[in-house]
C-alpha positions in Angstrom: 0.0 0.0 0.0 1.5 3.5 -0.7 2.1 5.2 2.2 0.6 9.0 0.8 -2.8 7.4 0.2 -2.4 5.6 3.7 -1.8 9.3 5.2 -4.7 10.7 3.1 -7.0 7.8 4.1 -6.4 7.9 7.6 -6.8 11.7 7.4 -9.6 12.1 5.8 -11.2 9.5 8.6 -10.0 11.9 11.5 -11.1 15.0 9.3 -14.6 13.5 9.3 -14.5 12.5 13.1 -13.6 16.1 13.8 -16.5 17.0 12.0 -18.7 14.6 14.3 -17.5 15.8 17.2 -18.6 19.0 16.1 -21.9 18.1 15.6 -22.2 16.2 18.7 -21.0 19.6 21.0 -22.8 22.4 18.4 -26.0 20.3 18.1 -26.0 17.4 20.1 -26.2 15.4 17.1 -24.1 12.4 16.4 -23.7 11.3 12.7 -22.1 8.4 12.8 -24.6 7.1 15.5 -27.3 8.2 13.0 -26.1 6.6 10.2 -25.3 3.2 11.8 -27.5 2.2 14.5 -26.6 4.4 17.3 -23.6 4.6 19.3 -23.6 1.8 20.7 -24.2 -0.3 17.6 -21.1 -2.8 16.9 -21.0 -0.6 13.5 -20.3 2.6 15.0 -18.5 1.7 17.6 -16.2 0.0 15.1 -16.1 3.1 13.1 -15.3 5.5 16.3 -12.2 3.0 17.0 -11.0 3.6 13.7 -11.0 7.1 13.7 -9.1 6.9 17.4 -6.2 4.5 15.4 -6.7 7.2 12.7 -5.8 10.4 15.4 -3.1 8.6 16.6 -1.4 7.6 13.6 -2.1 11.4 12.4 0.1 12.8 15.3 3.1 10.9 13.7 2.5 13.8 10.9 3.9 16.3 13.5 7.1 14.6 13.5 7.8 14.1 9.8 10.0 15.7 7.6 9.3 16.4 3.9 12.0 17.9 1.2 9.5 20.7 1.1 9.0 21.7 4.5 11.7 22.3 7.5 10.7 22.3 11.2 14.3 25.0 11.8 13.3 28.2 12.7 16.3 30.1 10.3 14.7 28.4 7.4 11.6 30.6 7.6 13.2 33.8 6.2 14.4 32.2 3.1 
């Protein structure tokens, strides 16, 4: 599997639990739980553990280095 469209798949899972998360403190709506049976549905609740592996893999992005991007501060005023 290449690993960019592991980082974009596991992002885009943690994007759309953000989003849920939202909705569940702005609205007190939970989609996931809608769309699957509730929260405590073996569904969702395998969906929300997921997006928890997802988070965690997505603070290893924090740590990365890419050719484009450098975590020095001198290189900002190039």
């Amino acid at each position: 599997m290449n690993s960019k469209f592991l980082d974009y798949t596991l992002l885009t899972l943690v994007i759309i639990g953000a989003i849920n998360w939202g909705l569940v403190g702005f609205a007190d709506f939970d989609l996931v739980g809608a769309l699957f049976g509730g929260m405590s549905s073996l569904v969702s609740r395998f969906i929300f553990a997921l997006v928890g592996l997802a988070g965690l893999y997505v603070i290893s992005f924090l740590f990365r280095r890419n050719s484009q991007t450098s975590w020095r501060a001198d290189s900002l005023s190039n």
